[in-house]
FIBA-159909 format. One record per residue (C-alpha): residue number from 1; residue in one letter; x, y, z. Coordinates in Angstrom, 1 decimal, padded with zeros to 4 digits. Each point is the difference from the previous one (the first is absolute). Example, Ala and Ser with C-alpha at 12.3 -4.5 7.8 and 13.67 -1.06 7.14 Angstrom:
2
+-----+------+--------+--------+--------+
|  nr | rest |      X |      Y |      Z |
+-----+------+--------+--------+--------+
|   1 |    A |  012.3 | -004.5 |  007.8 |
|   2 |    S |  001.4 |  003.4 | -000.7 |
+-----+------+--------+--------+--------+
END
This chain:
121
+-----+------+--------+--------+--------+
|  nr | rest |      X |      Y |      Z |
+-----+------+--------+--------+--------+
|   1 |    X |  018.9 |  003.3 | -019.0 |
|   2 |    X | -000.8 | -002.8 |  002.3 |
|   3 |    X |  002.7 | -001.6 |  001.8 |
|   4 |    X |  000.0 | -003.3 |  001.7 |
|   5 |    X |  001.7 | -001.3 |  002.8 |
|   6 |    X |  003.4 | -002.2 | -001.0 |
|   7 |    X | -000.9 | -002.2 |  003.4 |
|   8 |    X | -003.4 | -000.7 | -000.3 |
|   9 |    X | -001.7 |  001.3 | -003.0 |
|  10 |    X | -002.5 |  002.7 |  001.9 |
|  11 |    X | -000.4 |  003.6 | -001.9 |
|  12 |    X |  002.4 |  002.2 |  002.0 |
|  13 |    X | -001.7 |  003.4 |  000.8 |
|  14 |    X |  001.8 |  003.1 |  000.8 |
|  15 |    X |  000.9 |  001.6 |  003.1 |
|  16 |    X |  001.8 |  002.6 |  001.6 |
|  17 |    X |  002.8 | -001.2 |  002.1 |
|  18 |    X | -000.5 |  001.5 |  003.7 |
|  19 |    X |  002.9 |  001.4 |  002.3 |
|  20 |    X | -000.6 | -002.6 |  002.9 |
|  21 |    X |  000.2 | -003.2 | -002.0 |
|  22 |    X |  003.2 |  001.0 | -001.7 |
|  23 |    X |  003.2 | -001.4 |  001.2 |
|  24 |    X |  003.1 |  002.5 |  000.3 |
|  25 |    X |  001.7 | -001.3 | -003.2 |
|  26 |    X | -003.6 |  001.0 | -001.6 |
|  27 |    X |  000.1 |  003.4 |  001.1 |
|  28 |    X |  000.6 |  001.4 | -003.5 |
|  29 |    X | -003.2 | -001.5 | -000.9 |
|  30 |    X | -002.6 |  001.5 |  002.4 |
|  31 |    X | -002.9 |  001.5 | -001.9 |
|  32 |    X |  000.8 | -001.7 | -003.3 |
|  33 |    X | -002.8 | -002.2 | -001.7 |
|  34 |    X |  000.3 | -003.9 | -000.3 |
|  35 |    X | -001.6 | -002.8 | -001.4 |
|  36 |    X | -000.8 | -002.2 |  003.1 |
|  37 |    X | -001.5 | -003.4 |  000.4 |
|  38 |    X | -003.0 | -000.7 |  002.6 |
|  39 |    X |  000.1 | -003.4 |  000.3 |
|  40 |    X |  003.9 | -000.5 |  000.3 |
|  41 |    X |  003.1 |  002.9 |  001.1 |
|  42 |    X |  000.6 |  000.5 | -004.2 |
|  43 |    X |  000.7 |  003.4 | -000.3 |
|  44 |    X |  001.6 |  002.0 | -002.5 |
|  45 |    X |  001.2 |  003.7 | -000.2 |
|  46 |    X | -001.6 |  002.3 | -002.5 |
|  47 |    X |  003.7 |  002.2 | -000.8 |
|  48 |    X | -002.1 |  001.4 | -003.6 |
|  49 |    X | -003.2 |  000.6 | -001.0 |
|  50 |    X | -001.9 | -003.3 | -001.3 |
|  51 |    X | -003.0 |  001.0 | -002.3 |
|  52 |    X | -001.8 | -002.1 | -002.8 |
|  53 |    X | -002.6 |  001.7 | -002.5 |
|  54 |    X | -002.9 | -002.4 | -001.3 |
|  55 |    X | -002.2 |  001.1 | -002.3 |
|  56 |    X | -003.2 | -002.4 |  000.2 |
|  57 |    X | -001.9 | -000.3 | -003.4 |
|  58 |    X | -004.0 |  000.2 |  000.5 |
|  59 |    X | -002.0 | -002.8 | -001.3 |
|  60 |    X | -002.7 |  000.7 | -002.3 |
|  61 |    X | -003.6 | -001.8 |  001.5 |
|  62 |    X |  000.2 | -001.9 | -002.6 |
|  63 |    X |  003.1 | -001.9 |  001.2 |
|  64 |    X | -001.4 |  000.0 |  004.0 |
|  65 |    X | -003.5 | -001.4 | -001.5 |
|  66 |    X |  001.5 | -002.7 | -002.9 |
|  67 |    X |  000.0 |  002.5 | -002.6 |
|  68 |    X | -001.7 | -001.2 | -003.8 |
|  69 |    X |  000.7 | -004.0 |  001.3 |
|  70 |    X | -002.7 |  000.8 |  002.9 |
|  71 |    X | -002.4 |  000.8 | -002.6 |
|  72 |    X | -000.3 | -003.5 | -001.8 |
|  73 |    X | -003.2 | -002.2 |  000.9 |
|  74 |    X | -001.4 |  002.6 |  001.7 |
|  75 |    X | -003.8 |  000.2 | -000.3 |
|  76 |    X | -002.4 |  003.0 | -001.8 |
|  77 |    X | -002.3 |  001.7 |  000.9 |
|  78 |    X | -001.8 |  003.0 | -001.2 |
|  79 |    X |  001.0 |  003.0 |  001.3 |
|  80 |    X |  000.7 |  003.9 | -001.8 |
|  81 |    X |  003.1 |  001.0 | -001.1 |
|  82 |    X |  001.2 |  003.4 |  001.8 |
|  83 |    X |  002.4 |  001.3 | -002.8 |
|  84 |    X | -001.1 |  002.3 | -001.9 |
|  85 |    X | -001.0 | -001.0 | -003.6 |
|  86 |    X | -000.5 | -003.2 |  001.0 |
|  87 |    X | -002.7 | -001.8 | -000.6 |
|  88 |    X |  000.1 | -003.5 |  001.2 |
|  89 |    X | -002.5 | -001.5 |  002.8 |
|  90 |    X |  002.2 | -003.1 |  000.4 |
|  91 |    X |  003.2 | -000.4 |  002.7 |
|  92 |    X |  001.6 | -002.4 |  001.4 |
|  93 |    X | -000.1 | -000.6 |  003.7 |
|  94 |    X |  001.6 | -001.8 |  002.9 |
|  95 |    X |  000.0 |  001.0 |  004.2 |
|  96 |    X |  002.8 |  000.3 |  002.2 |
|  97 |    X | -000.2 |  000.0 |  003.9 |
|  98 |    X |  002.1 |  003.5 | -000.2 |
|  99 |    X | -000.6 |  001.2 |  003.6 |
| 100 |    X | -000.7 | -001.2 |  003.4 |
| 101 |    X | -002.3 | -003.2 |  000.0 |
| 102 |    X | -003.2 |  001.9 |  001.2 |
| 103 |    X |  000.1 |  002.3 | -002.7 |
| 104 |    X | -001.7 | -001.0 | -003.5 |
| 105 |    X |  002.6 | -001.4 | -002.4 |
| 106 |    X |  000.7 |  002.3 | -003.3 |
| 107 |    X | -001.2 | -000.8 | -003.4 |
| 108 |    X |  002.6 |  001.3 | -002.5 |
| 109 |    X | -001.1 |  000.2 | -003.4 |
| 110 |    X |  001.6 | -000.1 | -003.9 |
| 111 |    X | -002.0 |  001.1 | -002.9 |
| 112 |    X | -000.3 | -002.4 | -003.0 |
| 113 |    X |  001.0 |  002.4 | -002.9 |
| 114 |    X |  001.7 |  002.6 |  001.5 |
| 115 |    X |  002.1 | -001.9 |  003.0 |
| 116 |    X | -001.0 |  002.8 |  002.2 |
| 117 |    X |  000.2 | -001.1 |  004.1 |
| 118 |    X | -001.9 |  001.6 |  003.0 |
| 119 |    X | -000.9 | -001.2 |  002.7 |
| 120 |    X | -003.1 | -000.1 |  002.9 |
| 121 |    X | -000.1 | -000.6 |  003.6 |
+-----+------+--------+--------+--------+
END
């Protein structure tokens, strides 16, 4: 959970709140946790536990690299398919500059029948 300052709109992050910055009214709250501001003097006393579970769903490469609309008007070339049973010695190609700019780009391939993808650096 990421909580924003009411003030001025910075993420608050959370500390602990130290015996010599606390006033004597305050004294109840030495050692607690707070949500505190480090632009502005926002702060906020943690008096529970906060926690908020995310579960992130992985993309398939697919989705990262265009998925099948990536694959129109791409060009052929001939090239042998590695799945087994396959035949075919046509694919469909295209490069993408993958890694750092001094390394080669990668040529990732799709066969014609089977729709088979691999890839070469």
């Amino acid at each position: 959970m990421l909580l924003f300052c009411p003030s001025c709109s910075n993420m608050l992050v959370i500390s602990q709140i130290p015996s010599s910055h606390t006033a004597p009214e305050d004294s109840m709250n030495i050692g607690k946790n707070r949500f505190e501001c480090r632009t502005c003097p926002y702060q906020m006393v943690l008096d529970r536990r906060y926690f908020e579970r995310k579960t992130m769903k992985l993309k398939d490469v697919g989705d990262i690299l265009g998925g099948a609309d990536s694959w129109k008007n791409v060009d052929q070339t001939e090239a042998k398919c590695p799945a087994e049973g396959c035949e075919s010695r046509n694919a469909y190609f295209r490069q993408v500059q993958i890694r750092s700019a001094d390394e080669p780009m990668t040529r990732f391939y799709r066969c014609v029948e089977c729709t088979k993808e691999w890839r070469e650096n």
